[in-house]
VMD Tcl script that builds the backbone (N, CA, C; Angstrom):
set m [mol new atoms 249]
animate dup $m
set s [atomselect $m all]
$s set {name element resname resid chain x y z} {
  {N N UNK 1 A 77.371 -104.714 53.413}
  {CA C UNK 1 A 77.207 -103.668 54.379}
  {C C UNK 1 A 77.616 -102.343 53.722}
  {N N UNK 2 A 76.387 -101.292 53.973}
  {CA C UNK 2 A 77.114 -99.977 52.717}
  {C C UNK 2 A 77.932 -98.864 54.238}
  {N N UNK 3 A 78.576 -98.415 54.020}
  {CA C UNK 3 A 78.996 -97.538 55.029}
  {C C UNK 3 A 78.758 -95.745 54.575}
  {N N UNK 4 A 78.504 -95.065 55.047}
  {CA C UNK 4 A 78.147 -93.811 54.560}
  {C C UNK 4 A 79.514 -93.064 54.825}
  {N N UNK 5 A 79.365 -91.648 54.278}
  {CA C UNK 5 A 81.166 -91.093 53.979}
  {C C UNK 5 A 80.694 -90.250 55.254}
  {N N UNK 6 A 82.094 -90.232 56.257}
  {CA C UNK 6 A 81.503 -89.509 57.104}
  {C C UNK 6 A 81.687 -88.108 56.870}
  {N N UNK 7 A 81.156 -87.124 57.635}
  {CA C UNK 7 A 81.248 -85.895 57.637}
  {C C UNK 7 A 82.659 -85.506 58.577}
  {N N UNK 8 A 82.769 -84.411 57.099}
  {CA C UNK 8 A 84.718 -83.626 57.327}
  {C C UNK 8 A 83.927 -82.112 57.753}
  {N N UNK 9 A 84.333 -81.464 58.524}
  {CA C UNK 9 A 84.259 -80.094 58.769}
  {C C UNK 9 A 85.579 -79.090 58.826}
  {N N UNK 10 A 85.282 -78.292 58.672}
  {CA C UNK 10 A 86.596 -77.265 58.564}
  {C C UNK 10 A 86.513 -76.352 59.317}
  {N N UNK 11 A 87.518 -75.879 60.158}
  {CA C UNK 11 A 87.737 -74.992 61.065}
  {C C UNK 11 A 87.509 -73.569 60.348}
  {N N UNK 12 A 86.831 -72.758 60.158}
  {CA C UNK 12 A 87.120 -71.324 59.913}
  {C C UNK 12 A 86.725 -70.382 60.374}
  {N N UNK 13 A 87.549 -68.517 60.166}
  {CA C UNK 13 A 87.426 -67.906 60.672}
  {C C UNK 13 A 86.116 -67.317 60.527}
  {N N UNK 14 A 85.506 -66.245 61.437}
  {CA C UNK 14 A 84.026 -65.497 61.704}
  {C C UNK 14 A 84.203 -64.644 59.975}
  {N N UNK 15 A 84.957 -64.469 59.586}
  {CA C UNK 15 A 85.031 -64.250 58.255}
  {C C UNK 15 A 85.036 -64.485 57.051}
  {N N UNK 16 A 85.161 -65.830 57.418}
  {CA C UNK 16 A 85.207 -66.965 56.270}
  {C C UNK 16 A 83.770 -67.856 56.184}
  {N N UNK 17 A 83.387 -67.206 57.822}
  {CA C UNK 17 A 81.726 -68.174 57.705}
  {C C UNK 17 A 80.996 -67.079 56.925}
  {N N UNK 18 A 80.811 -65.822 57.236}
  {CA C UNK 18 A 80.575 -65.342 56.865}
  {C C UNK 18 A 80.798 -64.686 54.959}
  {N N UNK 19 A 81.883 -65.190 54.648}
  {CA C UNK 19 A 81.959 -65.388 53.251}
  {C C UNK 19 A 81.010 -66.150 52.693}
  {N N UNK 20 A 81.242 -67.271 53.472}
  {CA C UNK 20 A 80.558 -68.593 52.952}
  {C C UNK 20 A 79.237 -68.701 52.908}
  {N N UNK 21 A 78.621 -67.988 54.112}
  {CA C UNK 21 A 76.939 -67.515 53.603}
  {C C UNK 21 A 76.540 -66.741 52.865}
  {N N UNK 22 A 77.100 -65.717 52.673}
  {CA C UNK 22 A 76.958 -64.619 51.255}
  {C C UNK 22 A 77.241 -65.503 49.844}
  {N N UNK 23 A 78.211 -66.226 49.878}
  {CA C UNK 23 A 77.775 -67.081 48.517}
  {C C UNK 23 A 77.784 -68.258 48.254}
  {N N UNK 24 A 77.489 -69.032 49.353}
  {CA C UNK 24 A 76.675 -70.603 48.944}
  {C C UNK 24 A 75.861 -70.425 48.303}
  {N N UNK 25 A 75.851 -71.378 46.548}
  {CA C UNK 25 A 74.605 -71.400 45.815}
  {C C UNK 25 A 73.302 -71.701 45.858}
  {N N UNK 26 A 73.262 -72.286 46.615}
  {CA C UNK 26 A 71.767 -73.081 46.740}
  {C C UNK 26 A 70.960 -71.916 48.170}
  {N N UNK 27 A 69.912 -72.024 47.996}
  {CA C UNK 27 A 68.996 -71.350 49.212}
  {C C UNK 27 A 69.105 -72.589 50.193}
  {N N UNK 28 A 69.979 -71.760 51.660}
  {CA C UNK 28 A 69.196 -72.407 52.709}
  {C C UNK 28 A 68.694 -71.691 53.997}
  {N N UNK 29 A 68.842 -72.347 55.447}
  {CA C UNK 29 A 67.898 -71.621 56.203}
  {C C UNK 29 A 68.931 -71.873 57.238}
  {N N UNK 30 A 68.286 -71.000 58.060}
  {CA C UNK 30 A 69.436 -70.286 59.384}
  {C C UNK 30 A 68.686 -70.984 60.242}
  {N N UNK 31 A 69.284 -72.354 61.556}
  {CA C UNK 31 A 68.302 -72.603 62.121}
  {C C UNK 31 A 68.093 -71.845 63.061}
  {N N UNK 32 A 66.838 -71.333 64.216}
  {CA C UNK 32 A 66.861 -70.998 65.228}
  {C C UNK 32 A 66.994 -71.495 66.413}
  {N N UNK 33 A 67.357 -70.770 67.648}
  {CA C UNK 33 A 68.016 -71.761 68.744}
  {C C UNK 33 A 67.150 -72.387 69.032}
  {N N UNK 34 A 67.580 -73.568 69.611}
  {CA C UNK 34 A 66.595 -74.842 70.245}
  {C C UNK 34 A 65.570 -74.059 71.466}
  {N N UNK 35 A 66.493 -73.764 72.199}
  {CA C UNK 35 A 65.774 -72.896 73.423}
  {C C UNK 35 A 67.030 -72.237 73.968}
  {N N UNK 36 A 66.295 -71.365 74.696}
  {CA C UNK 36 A 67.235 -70.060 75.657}
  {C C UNK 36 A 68.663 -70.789 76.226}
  {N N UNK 37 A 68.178 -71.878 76.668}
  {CA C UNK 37 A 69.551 -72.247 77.763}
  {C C UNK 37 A 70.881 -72.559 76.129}
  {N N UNK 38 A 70.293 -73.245 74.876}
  {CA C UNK 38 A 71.102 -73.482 73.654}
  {C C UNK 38 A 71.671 -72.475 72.401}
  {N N UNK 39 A 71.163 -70.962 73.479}
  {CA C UNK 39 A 71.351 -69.810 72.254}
  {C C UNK 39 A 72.838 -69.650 71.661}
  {N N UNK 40 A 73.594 -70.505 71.827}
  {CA C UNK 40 A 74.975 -70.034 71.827}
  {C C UNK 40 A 75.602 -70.906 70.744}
  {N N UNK 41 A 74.675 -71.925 70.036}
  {CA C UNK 41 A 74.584 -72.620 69.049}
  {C C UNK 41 A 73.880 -72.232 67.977}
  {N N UNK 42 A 74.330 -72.813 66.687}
  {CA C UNK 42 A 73.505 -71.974 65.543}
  {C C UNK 42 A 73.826 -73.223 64.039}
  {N N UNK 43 A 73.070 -73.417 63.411}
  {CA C UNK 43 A 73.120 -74.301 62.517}
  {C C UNK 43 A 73.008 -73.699 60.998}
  {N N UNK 44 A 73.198 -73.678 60.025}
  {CA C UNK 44 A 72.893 -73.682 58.505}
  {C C UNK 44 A 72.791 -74.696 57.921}
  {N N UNK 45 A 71.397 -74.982 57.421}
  {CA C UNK 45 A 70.831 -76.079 56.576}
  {C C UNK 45 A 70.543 -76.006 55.595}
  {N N UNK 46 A 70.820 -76.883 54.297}
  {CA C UNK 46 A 70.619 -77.225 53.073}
  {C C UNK 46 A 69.807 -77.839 53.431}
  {N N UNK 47 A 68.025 -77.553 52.510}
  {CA C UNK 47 A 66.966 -78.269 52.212}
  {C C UNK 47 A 67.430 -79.678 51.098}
  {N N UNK 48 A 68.026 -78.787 50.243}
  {CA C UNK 48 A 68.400 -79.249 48.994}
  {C C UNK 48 A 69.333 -80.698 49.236}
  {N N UNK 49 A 69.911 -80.622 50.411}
  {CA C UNK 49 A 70.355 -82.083 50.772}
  {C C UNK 49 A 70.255 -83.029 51.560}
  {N N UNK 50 A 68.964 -82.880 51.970}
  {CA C UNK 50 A 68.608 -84.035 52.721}
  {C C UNK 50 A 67.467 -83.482 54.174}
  {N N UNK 51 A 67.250 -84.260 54.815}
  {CA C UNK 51 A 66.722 -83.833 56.156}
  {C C UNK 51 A 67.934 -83.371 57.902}
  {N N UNK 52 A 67.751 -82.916 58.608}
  {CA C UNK 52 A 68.544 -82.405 59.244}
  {C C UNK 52 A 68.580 -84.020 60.316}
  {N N UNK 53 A 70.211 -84.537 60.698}
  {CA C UNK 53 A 71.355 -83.751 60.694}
  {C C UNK 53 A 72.226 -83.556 59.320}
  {N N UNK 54 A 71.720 -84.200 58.166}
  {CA C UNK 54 A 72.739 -84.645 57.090}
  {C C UNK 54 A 72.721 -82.903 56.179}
  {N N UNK 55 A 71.872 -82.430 56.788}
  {CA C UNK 55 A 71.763 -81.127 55.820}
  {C C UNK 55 A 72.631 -79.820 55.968}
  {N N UNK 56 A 73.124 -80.044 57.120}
  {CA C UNK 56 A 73.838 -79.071 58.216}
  {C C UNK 56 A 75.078 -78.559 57.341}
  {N N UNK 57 A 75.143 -77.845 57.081}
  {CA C UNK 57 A 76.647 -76.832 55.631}
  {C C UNK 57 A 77.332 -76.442 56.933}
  {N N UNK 58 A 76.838 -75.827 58.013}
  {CA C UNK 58 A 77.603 -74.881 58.483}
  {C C UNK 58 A 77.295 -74.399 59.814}
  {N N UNK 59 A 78.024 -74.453 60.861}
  {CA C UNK 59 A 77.361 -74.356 62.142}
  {C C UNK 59 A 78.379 -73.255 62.779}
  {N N UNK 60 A 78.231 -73.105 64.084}
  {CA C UNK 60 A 79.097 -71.652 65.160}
  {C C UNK 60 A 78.244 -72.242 66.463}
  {N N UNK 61 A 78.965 -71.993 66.952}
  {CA C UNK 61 A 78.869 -72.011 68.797}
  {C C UNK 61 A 79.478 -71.301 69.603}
  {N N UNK 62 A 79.587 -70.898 70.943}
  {CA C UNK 62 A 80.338 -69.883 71.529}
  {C C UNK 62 A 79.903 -70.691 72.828}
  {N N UNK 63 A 81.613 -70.754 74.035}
  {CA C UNK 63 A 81.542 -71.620 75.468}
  {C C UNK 63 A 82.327 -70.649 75.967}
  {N N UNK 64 A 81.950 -69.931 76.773}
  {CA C UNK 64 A 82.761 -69.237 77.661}
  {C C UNK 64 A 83.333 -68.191 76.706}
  {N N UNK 65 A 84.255 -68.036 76.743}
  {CA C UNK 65 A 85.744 -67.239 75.678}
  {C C UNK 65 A 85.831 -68.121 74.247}
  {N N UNK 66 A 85.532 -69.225 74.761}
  {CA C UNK 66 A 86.052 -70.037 73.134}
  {C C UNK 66 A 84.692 -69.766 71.886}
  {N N UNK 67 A 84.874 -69.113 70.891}
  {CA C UNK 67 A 84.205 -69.481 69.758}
  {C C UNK 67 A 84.387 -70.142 68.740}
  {N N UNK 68 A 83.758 -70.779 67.796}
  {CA C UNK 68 A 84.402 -71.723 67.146}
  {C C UNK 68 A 83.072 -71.827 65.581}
  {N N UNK 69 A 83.756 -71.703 64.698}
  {CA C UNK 69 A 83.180 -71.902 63.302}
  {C C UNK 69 A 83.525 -72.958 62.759}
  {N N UNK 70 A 82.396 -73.579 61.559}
  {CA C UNK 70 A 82.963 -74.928 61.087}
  {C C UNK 70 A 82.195 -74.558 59.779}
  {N N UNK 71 A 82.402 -75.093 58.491}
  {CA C UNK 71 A 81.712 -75.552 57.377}
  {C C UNK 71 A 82.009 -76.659 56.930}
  {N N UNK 72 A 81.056 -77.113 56.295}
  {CA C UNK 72 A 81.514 -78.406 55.638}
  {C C UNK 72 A 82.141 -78.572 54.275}
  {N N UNK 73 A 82.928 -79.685 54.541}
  {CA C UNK 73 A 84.289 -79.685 53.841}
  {C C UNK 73 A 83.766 -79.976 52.192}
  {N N UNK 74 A 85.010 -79.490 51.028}
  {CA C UNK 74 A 84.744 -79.436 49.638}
  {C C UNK 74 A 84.726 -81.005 49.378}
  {N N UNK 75 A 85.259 -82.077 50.025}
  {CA C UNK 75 A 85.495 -83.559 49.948}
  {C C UNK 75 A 83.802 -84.315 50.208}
  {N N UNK 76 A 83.107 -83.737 50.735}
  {CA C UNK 76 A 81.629 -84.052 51.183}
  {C C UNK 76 A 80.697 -83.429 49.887}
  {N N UNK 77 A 81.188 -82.162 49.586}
  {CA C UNK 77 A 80.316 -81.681 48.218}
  {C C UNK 77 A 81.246 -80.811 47.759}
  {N N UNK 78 A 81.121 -81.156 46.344}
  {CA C UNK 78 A 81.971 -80.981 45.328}
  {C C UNK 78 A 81.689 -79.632 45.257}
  {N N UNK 79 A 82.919 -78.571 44.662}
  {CA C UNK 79 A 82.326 -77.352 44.214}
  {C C UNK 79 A 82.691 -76.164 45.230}
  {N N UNK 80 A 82.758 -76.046 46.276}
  {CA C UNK 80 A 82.715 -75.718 47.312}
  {C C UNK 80 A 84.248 -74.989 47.198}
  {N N UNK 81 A 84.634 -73.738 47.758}
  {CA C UNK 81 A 86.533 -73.297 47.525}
  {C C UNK 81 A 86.021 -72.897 48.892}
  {N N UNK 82 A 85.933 -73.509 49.957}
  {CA C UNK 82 A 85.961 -72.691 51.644}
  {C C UNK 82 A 86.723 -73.466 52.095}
  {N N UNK 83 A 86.979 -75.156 51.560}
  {CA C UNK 83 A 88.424 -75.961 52.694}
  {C C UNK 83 A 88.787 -76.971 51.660}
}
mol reanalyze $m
mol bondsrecalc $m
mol representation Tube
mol addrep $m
């Protein structure tokens, strides 16, 4: 039975996501919202690793007052100095 590594994400600040898209190496793509009622969600995808959900580097959402940033962790791909 093979088990896959699961996905680690990292909490960071609107500043640090924003670091992190200015210089991730590889080209990827900003997804757009699903629809109107889901605008408050937002995805960043690596082509380069796979098909989406496994491609996902980096996501943001916003509920009420709470916002919340995540990237994916240096333990998932090597190379990476954001967690």
């Amino acid at each position: 039975m093979a088990y896959d590594i699961p996905e680690i994400w990292c909490e960071v600040s609107s500043i640090e996501l924003e670091r992190f898209v200015r210089e991730y190496p590889r080209p990827f793509e900003a997804r757009p919202a699903l629809s109107q009622r889901k605008v408050n969600y937002r995805e960043w995808l690596g082509p380069a690793l796979g098909e989406r959900p496994t491609n996902v580097v980096a996501k943001t959402w916003k509920r009420g007052r709470c916002t919340g940033y995540q990237v994916l962790s240096m333990s998932t791909c090597p190379g990476r100095s954001f967690c």
